[in-house]
Residue, then its C-alpha position, 0 to 999 in steps of 0.5 A: x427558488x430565491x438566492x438564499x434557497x441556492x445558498x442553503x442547497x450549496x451548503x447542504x450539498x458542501x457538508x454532504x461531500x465533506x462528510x462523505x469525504x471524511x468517511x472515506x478518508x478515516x475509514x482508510x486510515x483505520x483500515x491500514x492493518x487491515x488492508x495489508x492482509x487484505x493486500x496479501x490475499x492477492x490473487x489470480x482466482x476470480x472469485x477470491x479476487x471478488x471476495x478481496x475487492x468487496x471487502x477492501x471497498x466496503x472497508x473503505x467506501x470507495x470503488x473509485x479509489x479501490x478501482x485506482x488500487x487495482x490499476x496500480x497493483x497491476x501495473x506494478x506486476x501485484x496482480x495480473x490482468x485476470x486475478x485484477x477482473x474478479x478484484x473490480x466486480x468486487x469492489x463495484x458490490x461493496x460500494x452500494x453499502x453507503x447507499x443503504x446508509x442514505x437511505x435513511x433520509x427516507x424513514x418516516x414515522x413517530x415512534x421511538x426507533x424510526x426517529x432515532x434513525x432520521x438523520x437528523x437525530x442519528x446525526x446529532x447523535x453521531x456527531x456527539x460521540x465522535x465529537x467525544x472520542x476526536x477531541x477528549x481521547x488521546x490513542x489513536x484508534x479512538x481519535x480515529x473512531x471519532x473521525x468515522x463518526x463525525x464523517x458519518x454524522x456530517x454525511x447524514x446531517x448533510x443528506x437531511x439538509x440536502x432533502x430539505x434544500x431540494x424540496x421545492x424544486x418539486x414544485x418548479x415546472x422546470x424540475x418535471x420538464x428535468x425530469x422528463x429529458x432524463x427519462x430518456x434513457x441517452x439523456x439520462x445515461x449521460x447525466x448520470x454519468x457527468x455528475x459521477x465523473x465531476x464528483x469523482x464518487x459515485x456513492x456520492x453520485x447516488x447520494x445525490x439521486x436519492x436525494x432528488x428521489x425523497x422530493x417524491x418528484x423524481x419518477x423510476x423512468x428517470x432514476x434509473x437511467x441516471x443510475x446506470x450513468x452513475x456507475x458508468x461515470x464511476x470509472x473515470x478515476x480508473x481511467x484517469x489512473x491507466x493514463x502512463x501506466x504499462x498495457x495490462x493497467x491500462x487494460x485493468x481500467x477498461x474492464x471496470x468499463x466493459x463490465x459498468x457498460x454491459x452491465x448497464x445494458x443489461x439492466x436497462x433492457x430488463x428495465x424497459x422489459x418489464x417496466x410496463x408492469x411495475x409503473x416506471x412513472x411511479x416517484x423513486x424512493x430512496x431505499x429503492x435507488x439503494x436496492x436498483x443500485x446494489x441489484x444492478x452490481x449484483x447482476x451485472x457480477x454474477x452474469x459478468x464474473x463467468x465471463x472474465x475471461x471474456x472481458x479480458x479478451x476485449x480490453x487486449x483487442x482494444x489496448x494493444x501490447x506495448x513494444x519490448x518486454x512488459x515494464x512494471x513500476x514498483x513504486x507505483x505513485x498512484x497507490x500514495x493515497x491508499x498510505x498503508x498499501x504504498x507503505x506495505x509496498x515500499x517496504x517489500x521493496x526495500x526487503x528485495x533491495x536487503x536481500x540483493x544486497x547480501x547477496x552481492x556481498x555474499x557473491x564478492x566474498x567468493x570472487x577473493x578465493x576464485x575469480x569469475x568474470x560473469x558473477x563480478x559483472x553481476x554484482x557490478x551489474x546489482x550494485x547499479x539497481x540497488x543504488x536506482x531502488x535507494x533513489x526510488x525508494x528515497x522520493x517514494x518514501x518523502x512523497x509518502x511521508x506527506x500524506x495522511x499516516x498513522x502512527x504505526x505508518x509513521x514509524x515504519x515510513x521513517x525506520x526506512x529512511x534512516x535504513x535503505x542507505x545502510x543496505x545501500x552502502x552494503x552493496x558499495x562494499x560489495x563493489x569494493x570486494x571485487x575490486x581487492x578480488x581483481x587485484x589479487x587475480x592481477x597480483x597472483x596474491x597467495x595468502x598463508x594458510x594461517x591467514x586464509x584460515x583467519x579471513x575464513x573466520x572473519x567471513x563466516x561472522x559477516x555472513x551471520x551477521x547479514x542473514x541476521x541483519x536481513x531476517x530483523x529487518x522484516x521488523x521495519x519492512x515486512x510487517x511479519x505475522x506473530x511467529x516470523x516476528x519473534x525470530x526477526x526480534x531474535x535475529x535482530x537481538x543478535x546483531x550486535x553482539x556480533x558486530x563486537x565480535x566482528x570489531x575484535x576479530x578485525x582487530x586481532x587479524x590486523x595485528x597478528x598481520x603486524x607482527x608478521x610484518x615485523x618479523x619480516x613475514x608478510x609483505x606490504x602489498x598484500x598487507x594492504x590486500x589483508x587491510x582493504x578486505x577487513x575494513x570492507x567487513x567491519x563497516x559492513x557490520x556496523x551497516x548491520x548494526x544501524x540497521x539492527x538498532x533500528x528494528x528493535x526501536x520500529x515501535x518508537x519515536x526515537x532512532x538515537x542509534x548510537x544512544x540505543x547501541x550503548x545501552x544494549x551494551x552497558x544494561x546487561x541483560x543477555x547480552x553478556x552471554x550473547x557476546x560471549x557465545x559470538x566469541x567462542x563460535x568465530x575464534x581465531x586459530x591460534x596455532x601460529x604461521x605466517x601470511 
């Protein structure tokens, strides 16, 4: 082998990971929708836990970043230690698909059918029709089928390349003494296991290991223990991700390990049992590694996944519990480049920060009628953690906004920047209900009848408003299921004529309180009362209202919420009669009195 058959296997070897790479990637991307309902089926039982992990990883042909998925479920408190078990032998099965793929390189034959599936063909095939889709075709699924199916020709073209490029390695002395040290089983163990871990894939790994096997000079005694290594070194990326992650992750990643390592064993002592019978000296083929390398994963789940428990049991004795309470990240970083999970997991987030929020603010509206030392340090308390998820969420949501989204993804990633503050702020006005709260307990503040008759009113819009507000914003956080989403887009339809409403209530409150003052009625401290309490109100509506606007747009580019705003008000439609109907729910008393 000279200089230019190194640089020829280098290239072949370059195109085959690419390929492969963009296989993943575009696969991942594609599958988005899909791995949100997928992320939704978690669960404790093993085996839909098996069913989940092969499926996510056959979607997305990667154990290695489905292994890495699981780690971050986990340590964000997703998934316990025992659903995460059947999850990993899952997805250990749904990898070896991509081997039968590759195992195409090895058909032979003239006729029609057998050429057409040799990779040179399937590839140039491939190639065009992707080549098609990417560059001439405008939507985005299509753009993105095009990209599955370049990655697809370019692994396939690459693996044909790579066979040719390792050819004459057959007939080099060095290669049958290579393969000779790797038919000890150590030795081959450990070699498998470096490529796997420097390749940080293991179908890549084993794609690799086919292509040795289609030089017709790599025998089964070597194969198959570089396999197993293959597999065992495929738990580098778990590993990698458990490093400062909480106790269960990290015992998440060292199931992946007991099972590959078991696993192993298993095989390879039913393989030298009986290797005597089936000629372990025999060339490997590449339909045989894929049939070794599912039947090893098949084996080692169906022995294995009884015995979860098992391996749990050994990852707790040798990952010890941390100090203190278990601790759980919400935004888990390691979850970044699956986009569609961590976007799905940011907005469950956000909806927790939503949800807290009212209530706080729901909360601080009680503490004005009776004041109560616990619940005002809760909403003090609240207001602390809401402010840490706005941070949170703020570098999780750019961190994300960096990686490769779709559209959809996009849109839902830049709807939450432009609403989490609102929900935040909400929570700042919860603080400074408290506050007018504790002036009032201070003061011995007593409001008219009249007057706490008019608060009453104002209060039960701004409750409306917030359940409205919280149920539309599942519109931009929660990706909701057809019915659920009908009545966010109602809720969400019904924000803004309710903020008008709120505006005119504030209003006509802050004027029956003048006229009260003039006629000498009112005072002018608990005007100023009156005047902080319903200018708290108001801005919490128009935080409803941005947050509203914002639903409604999810599905465009554009977020101009005060162009938006203007003309729900001035298109007519149904607006008129949602007004309308706002008004006549929360009409103020007109019976007269003083504050």
């Amino acid at each position: 082998m000279d200089l230019f058959d190194l640089l020829a296997l280098l290239g072949a070897l370059a195109v085959f990971l690419y390929g492969m790479d963009l296989l993943s990637r575009s696969l991942e991307k594609q599958a988005g929708p899909r791995l949100q309902r997928m992320l939704a089926g978690l669960t404790e039982d093993p085996l839909r836990g098996f069913a989940l992990g092969l499926a996510v990883t056959a979607a997305i042909q990667s154990s290695g970043s489905a292994t890495v998925m699981v780690v971050g479920f986990v340590n964000s408190g997703l998934l316990g230690l025992h659903g995460a078990v059947g999850v990993i032998l899952g997805s250990n099965v749904g990898t070896t698909l991509t081997a039968w793929i590759l195992s195409l390189a090895g058909v032979q034959g003239t006729g029609f059918w057998a050429r057409l599936a040799q990779p040179a063909c399937l590839g140039a095939a491939l190639a065009f029709a992707g080549a098609v889709l990417y560059l001439f075709c405008r939507g985005e699924r299509r753009r993105g089928a095009g990209a599955i199916l370049l990655g697809l020709a370019l692994m396939l073209g690459g693996m044909g390349s790579l066979c040719a490029a390792l050819r004459p390695l057959a007939a080099l002395p060095a290669f049958s003494v290579l393969t000779a040290f790797l038919s000890h089983p150590l030795a081959g163990v450990l070699a498998g296991a470096l490529v796997s871990a420097l390749l940080q894939s293991s179908a890549a790994a084993v794609g690799v290991l086919q292509a040795l096997a289609l030089t017709g000079a790599m025998p089964w005694a070597a194969a198959v223990p570089v396999l197993m290594g293959v597999n065992i070194g495929s738990c580098v990326p778990a590993l990698l991700a458990g490093i400062g992650a909480n106790a269960n992750a990290r015992r998440a990643a060292a199931v992946h390990l007991y099972f590959n390592l078991l696993g192993a064993a298993l095989f390879l002592a039913l393989f030298y049992g009986v290797g005597t019978a089936f000629h372990t000296g025999a060339p490997a083929t590449a339909a045989g590694v894929a049939l070794a390398h599912t039947g090893f994963n098949a084996l080692a789940a169906a022995v294995l996944l009884p015995a979860g428990r098992l391996l749990e049991k050994l990852a707790v004795l040798t990952v010890p519990d941390e100090a203190g309470p278990e601790r759980f990240q919400l935004l888990d970083n390691r979850l970044l480049n699956q986009p569609a999970l961590a976007v799905r997991r940011a907005g469950d987030v956000a909806g927790a920060m939503a949800a807290r929020a009212r209530k706080s603010l729901v909360q601080a509206m009680s503490l004005t009628r009776r004041w109560d030392d616990a619940l005002a340090a809760e909403v003090s308390a609240a207001e602390e953690r809401i402010d840490g998820w706005e941070d949170a969420l703020g570098t999780y949501l750019l961190l994300l906004g960096r990686q490769s989204l779709s559209i959809g993804e996009s849109r839902t990633v830049s709807a939450l920047l432009h609403t989490v503050n609102d929900f935040e702020r909400i929570g700042d006005h919860a603080v400074n209900l408290c506050a007018c709260a504790q002036e009032i307990r201070e003061k011995e503040a007593v409001f008219s009848a009249q007057a706490r008759r008019d608060l009453d009113v104002l209060e039960r819009a701004v409750q409306d408003i917030l359940t409205r507000t919280v149920t539309a914003f599942s519109l931009i956080a929660g990706a909701p299921a057809a019915p659920a989403r009908a009545a966010a887009k109602e809720a969400a339809a019904g924000v803004e004529p309710l903020e008008q409403t709120i505006d005119e209530l504030v209003r006509a409150i802050k004027a029956r309180h003048v006229l009260r003052l003039r006629q000498g009625q009112c005072s002018l401290e608990l005007g100023f009362i009156l005047t902080d309490l319903v200018n708290n109100y108001e801005r919490v509506a128009d935080h409803c209202s941005n947050v509203a606007a914002a639903a409604l747009s999810a599905d465009t580019d554009t977020f101009d919420t005060h162009d938006y705003l203007e003309r729900m008000r001035t298109a007519g439609g149904d607006y008129p009669a949602r007004l309308a109907a706002c008004r006549k729910q929360y009409a103020l008393d007109t019976t007269g009195g003083t504050l």
